[in-house]
C-alpha positions in Angstrom: -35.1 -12.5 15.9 -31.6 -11.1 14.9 -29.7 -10.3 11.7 -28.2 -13.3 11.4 -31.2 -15.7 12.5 -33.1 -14.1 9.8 -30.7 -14.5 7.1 -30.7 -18.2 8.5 -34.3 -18.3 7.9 -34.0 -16.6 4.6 -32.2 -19.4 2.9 -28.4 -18.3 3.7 -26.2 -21.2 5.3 -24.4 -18.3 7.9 -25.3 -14.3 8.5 -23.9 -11.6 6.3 -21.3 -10.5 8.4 -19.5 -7.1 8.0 -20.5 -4.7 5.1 -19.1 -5.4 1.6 -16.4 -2.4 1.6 -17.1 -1.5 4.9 -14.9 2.1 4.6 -17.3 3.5 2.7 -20.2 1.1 3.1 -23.8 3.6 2.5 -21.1 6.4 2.3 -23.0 8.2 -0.7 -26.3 10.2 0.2 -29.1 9.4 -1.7 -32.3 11.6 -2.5 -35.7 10.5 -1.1 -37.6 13.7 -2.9 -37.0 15.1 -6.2 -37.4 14.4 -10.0 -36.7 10.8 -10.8 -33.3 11.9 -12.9 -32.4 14.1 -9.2 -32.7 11.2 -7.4 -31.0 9.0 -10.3 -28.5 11.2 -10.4 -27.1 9.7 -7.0 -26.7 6.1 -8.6 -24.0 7.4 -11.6 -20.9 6.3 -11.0 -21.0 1.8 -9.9 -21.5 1.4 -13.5 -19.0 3.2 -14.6 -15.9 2.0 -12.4 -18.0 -1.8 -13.9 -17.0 -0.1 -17.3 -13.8 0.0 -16.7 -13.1 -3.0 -17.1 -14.6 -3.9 -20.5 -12.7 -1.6 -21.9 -8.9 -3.0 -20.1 -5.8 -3.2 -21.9 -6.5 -6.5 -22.4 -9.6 -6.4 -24.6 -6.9 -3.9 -26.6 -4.7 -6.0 -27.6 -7.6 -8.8 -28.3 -9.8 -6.4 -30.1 -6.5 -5.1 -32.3 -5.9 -8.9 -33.2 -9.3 -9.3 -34.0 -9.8 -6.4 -36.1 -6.4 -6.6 -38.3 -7.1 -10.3 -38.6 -10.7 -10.8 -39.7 -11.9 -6.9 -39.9 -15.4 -5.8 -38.9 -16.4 -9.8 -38.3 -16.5 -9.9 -35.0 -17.8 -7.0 -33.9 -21.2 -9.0 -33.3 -19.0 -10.9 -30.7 -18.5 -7.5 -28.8 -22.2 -6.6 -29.5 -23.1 -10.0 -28.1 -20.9 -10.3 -25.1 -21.8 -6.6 -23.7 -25.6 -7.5 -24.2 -24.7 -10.4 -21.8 -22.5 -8.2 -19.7 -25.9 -5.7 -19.1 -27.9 -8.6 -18.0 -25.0 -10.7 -15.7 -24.3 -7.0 -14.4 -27.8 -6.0 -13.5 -28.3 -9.7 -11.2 -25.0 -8.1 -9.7 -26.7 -4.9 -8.1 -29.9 -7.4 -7.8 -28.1 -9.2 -5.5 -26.1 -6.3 -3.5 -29.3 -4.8 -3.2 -32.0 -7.2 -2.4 -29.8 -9.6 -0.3 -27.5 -7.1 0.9 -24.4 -8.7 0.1 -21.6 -8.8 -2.6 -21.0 -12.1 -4.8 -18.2 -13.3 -2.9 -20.6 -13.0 0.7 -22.8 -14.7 -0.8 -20.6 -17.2 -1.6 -19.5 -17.9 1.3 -22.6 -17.9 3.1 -24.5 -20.1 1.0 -21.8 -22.9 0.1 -20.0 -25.5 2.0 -16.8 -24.1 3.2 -14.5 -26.3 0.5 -16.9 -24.9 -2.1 -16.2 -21.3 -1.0 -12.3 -22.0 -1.1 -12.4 -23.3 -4.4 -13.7 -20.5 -6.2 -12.6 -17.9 -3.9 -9.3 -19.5 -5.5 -10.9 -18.9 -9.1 -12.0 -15.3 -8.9 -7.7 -14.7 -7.4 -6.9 -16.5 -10.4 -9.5 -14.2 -12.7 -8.3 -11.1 -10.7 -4.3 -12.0 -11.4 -5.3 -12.7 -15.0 -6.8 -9.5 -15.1 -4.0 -7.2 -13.3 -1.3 -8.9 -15.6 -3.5 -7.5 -18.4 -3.8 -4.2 -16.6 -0.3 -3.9 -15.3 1.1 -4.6 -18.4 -1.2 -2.3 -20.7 0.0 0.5 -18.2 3.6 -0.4 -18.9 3.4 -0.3 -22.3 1.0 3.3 -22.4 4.1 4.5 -20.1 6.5 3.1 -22.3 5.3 4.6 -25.5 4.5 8.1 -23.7 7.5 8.7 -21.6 10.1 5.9 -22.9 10.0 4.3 -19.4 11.0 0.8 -19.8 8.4 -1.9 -18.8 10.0 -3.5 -16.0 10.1 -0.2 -14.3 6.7 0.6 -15.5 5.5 -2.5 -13.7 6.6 -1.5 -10.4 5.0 2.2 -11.0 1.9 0.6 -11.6 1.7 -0.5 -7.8 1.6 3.0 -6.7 -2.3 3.2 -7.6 -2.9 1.9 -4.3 -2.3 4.8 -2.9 -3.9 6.7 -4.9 -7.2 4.9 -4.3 -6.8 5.4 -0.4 -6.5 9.3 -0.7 -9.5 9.5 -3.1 -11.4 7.1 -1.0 -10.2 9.2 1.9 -11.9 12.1 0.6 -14.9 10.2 -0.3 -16.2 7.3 -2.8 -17.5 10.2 -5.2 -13.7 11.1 -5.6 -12.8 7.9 -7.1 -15.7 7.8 -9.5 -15.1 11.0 -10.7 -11.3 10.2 -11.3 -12.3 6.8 -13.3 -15.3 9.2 -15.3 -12.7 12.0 -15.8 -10.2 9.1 -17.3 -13.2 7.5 -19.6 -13.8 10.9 -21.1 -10.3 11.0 -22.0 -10.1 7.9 -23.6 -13.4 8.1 -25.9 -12.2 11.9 -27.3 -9.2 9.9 -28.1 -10.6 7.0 -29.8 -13.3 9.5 -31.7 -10.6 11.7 -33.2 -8.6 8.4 -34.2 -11.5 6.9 -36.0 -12.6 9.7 -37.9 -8.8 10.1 -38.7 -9.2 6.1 -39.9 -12.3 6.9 -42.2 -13.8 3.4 -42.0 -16.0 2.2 -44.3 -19.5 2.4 -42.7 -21.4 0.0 -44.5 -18.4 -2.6 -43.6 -18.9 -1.6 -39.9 -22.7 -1.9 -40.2 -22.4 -5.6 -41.3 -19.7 -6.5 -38.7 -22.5 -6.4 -36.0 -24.3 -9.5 -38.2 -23.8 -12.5 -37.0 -22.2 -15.6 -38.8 -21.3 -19.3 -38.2 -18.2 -18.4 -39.3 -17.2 -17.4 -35.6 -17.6 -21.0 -34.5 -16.3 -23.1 -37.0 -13.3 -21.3 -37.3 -11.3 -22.2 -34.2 -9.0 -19.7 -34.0 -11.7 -16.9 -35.1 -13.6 -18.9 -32.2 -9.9 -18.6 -29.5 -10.7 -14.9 -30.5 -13.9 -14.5 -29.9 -13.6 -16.3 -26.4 -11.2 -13.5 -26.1 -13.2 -10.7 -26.1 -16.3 -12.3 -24.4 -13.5 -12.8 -22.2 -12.5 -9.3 -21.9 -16.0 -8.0 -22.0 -18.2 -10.3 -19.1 -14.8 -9.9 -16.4 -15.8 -12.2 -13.7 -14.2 -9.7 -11.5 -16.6 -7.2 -12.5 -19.3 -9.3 -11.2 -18.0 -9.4 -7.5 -17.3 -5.7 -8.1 -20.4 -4.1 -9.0 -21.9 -5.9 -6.1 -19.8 -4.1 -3.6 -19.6 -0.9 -4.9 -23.4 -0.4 -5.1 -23.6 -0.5 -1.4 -21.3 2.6 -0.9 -25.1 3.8 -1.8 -26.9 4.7 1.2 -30.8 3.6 -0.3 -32.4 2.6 2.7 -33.5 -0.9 4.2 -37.3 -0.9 2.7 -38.7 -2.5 0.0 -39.7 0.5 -2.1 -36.2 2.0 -1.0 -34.5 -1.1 -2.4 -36.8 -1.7 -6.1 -36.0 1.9 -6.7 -32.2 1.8 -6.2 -32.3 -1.3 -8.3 -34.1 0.5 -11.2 -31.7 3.3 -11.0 -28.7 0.8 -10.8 -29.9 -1.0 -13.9 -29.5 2.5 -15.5 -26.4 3.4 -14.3 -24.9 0.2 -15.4 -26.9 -0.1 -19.0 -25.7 3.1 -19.6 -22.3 2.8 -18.6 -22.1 -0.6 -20.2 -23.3 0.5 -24.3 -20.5 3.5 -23.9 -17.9 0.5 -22.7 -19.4 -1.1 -26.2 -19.1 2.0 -27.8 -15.1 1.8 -27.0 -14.1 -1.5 -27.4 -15.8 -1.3 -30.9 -13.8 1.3 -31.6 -10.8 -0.4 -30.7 -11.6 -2.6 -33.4 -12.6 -0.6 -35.9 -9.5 0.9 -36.0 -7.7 -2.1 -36.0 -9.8 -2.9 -38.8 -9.5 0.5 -41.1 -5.9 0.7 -40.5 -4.5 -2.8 -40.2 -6.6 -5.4 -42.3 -7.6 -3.3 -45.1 -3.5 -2.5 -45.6 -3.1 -6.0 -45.3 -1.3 -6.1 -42.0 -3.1 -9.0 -40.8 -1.0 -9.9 -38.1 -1.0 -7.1 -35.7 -1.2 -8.6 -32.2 1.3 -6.4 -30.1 0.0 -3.1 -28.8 3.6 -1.6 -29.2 3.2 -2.7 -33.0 -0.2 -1.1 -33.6 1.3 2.3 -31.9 4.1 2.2 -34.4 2.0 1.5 -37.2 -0.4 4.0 -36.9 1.3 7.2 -38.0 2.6 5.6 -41.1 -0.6 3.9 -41.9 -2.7 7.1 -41.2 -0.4 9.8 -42.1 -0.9 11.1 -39.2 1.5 11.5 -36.2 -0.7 12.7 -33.7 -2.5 9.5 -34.0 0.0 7.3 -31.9 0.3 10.1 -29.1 -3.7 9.5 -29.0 -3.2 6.0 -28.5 -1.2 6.5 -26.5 -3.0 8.7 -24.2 -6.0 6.4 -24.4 -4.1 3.2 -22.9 -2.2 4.8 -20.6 -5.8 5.8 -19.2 -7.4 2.4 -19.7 -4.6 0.9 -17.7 -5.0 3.2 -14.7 -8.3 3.0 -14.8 -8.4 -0.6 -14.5 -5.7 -0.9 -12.0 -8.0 1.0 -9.6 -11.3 -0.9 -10.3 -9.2 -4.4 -10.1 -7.8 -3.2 -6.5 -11.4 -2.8 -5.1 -12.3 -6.0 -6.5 -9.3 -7.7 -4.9 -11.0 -6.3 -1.4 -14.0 -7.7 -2.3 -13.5 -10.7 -3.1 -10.5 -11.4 -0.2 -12.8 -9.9 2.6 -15.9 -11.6 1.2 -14.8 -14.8 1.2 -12.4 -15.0 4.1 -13.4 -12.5 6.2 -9.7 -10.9 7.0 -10.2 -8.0 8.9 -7.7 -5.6 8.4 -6.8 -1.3 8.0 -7.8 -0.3 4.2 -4.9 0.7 3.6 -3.1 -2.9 4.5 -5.9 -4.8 3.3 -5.3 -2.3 0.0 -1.4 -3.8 -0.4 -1.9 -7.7 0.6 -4.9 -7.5 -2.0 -2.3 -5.7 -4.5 0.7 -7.6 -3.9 -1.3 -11.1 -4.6 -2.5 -9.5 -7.7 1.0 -7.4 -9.0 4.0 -9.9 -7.9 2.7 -12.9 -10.4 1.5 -10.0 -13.4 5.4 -8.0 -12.5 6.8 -11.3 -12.8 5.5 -12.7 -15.9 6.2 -9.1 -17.6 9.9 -9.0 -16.6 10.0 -12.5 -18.5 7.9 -12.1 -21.3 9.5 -8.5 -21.7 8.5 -6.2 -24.5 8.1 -9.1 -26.8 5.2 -11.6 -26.9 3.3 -9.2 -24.7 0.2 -9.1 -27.3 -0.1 -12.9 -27.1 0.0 -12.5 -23.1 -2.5 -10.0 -23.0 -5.1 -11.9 -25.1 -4.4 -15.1 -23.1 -5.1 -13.5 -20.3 -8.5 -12.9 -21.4 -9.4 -16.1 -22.9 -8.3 -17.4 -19.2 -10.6 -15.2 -17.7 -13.4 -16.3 -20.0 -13.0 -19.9 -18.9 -13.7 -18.5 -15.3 -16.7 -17.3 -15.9 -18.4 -19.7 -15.3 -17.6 -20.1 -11.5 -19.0 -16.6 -10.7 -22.1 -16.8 -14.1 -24.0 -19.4 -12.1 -23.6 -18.7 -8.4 -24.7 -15.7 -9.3 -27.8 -17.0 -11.5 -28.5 -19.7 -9.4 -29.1 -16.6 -5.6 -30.9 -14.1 -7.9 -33.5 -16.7 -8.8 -33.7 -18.0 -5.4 -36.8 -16.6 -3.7 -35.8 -18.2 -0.4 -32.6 -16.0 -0.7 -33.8 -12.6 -2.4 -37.2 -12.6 -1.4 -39.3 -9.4 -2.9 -36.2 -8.8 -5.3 -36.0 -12.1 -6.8 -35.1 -11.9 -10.1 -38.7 -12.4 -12.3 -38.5 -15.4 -14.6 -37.8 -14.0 -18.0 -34.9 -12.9 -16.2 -33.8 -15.6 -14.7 -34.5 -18.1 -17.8 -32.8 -15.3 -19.6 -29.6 -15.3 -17.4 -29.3 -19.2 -17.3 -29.3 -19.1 -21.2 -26.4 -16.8 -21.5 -24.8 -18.8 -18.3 -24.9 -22.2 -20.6 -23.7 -20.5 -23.5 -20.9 -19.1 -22.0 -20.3 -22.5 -20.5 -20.7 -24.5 -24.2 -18.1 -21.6 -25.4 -15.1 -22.4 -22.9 -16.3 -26.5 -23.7 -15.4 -25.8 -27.3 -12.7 -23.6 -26.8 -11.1 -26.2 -24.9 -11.6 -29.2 -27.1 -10.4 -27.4 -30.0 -7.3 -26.4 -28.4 -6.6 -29.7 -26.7 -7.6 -31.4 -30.6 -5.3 -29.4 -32.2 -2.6 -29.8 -29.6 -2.2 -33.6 -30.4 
């Protein structure tokens, strides 16, 4: 029986097809003897390109307007939303792993082709919300470093595309080291500009409390949506399940549990230092804006300004700086492999990487360059956290197809998810779901 007949018989409406990133499909060696942390040591990197992008300009500007608007509040709502991110993310590699496909594959193989158009059409939509977030955070880090205006910052941001073909062309490893490299940055920044904030501790210690607050308050609630919107990226799902299989793990079942246990690690990891940033993000927000009763800090630009004045320092804006200008390339990179996920997974265009690279760029870039030439410098904070509660309402479309093949014995077999898991995953799948419900009627009830 072949490939495909088997993945007939294993509860898949069509066969796999080609490999998910096929450039640099099993391109990474992996160990088969050695300590378990020398063998583990092969997985590091998936989780952290996932990382990336819960820590994107966007969540900036949405953690900023948290933090100078309601303080340490909702930092249970980052604490929260990155619990569910380690979970959703772990059924990612689950699924790249045991069924040997990304989400968007999966997708397509299992659902009706009208079904398959239609969210292939949401993750586009989640992908351009998320590259208008990322292009224009890079504007704005290039803007406040260099002076480059943002409609010329927009257009620079499309060069990343070629830098992810050289690194690529030197080998996956390359890019991850790049991204790592660029995290690093970013969290020396951010430590030296909190302990430059001096928050209050005890403050910080009850911001990770939860209170009912959060949903009764609607636009504490558009907020919150906000950064569960910035945190669980749908993107991120269709990425992770790609870029584990640059991994070359082997086809057995032992081969497969154990590159799922080291995975899980690499992601978890990767995943409490993303927490670790985006809390920071709004801790200083917090320290510096709400407790000096600048309340209203939305704009990026406007929390860069405000820094050196409000801490005395004036390294502190350079250090911001520094930090978003990282963030955004970081993220543009991690969104253009998405964008070849998801458009190969679901439609199965065969092209060169580098021209699948620019059509997968240019759907994602025209729309975000466009909206930031009209929005311009101003109103770009409001963007930026729209674009996150927009990709919190499509969530959903890539929460439970995902759920719904991981707990699907017929379609993971030995690797099913256990049922903790899966009960687990279907709990944070309907909350997410009765979130974006609320969000909605609240803003369509206040709207009238």
């Amino acid at each position: 029986m072949d490939a495909k007949a088997n993945d007939l018989f294993a509860g898949w409406r069509q066969g796999r097809g080609d490999a998910s990133l096929s450039d640099v499909h099993g391109s990474v060696a992996v160990r088969k003897t050695g300590s378990f942390w020398r063998r583990a040591l092969a997985f590091v990197g998936p989780g952290y390109l996932v990382a990336v992008g819960y820590m994107d300009p966007g969540n900036w500007a949405t953690s900023i307007a948290a933090g100078s608007k309601f303080g340490y509040t909702l930092l249970v709502v980052a604490l929260i939303s990155n619990i569910m991110a380690i979970i959703l993310q772990s059924l990612s590699a689950r699924l790249a792993i045991g069924s040997g496909r990304d989400l968007a594959q999966a997708c397509r193989d299992a659902f009706p082709r009208p079904v398959a158009w239609i969210l292939w059409l949401f993750a586009e939509i989640a992908i351009i919300a998320t590259d208008i977030a990322e292009v224009v955070g890079t504007a704005i880090g290039l803007n406040l470093i260099f002076g480059i205006p943002l409609e010329i910052g927009v257009i620079i941001t499309a060069l990343d595309v070629f830098l992810i073909l050289y690194l690529q062309k030197m080998g996956f490893r390359w890019v991850e080291a790049f991204v790592i490299t660029l995290l690093g940055v970013i969290a020396v920044s951010f430590g030296i500009q909190i302990a430059l904030a001096d928050p209050n501790w005890g403050e910080v210690i009850r911001g990770f409390a939860p209170t009912t607050q959060i949903v009764t308050n609607p636009e504490m609630l558009y907020l919150a949506l906000g950064i569960l919107g910035a945190t669980v990226m749908p993107h991120n799902l269709y990425l992770h399940s790609g870029i584990v299989q640059t991994r070359a793990y082997g086809d057995t079942i032992k081969d497969k549990r154990e590159a799922l246990t080291f995975a899980t690690i690499d992601s978890t990891v990767a995943l409490m230092f993303a927490l670790l940033i985006n809390a920071s993000i709004l801790i200083l927000a917090a320290a510096t804006f709400h407790n000096s009763g600048h309340s209203g800090v939305a704009e990026i630009g406007q929390a860069h300004s405000l820094l050196a004045p409000l801490l005395g320092f004036s390294v502190a804006p350079v250090l911001f700086g520094v930090a978003l200008l990282a963030c955004g390339l970081n993220s543009t990179v991690t969104a253009t492999l998405a964008g070849q996920i998801v458009m190969e997974g679901f439609l199965q265009i065969r092209l060169p990487p580098w021209m699948r690279r620019l059509i997968t760029r240019a759907i994602a870039i025209v729309p975000a360059a466009a909206v930031t030439i009209w929005f311009g410098e101003s109103g770009t904070g409001q963007l930026l956290i729209l674009t996150q509660v927009v990709l919190s309402l499509q969530l959903s479309f890539a929460v439970f197809p995902l759920v719904m093949f991981t707990t699907d014995k017929k379609k993971m077999g030995a690797l099913v998810a256990p049922a903790w898991l899966g009960l687990l995953a279907y709990a944070v799948a309907i909350i997410i779901a009765g979130l974006n419900i609320k969000l909605l009627y609240d803003f369509v009830t206040t709207s009238l």
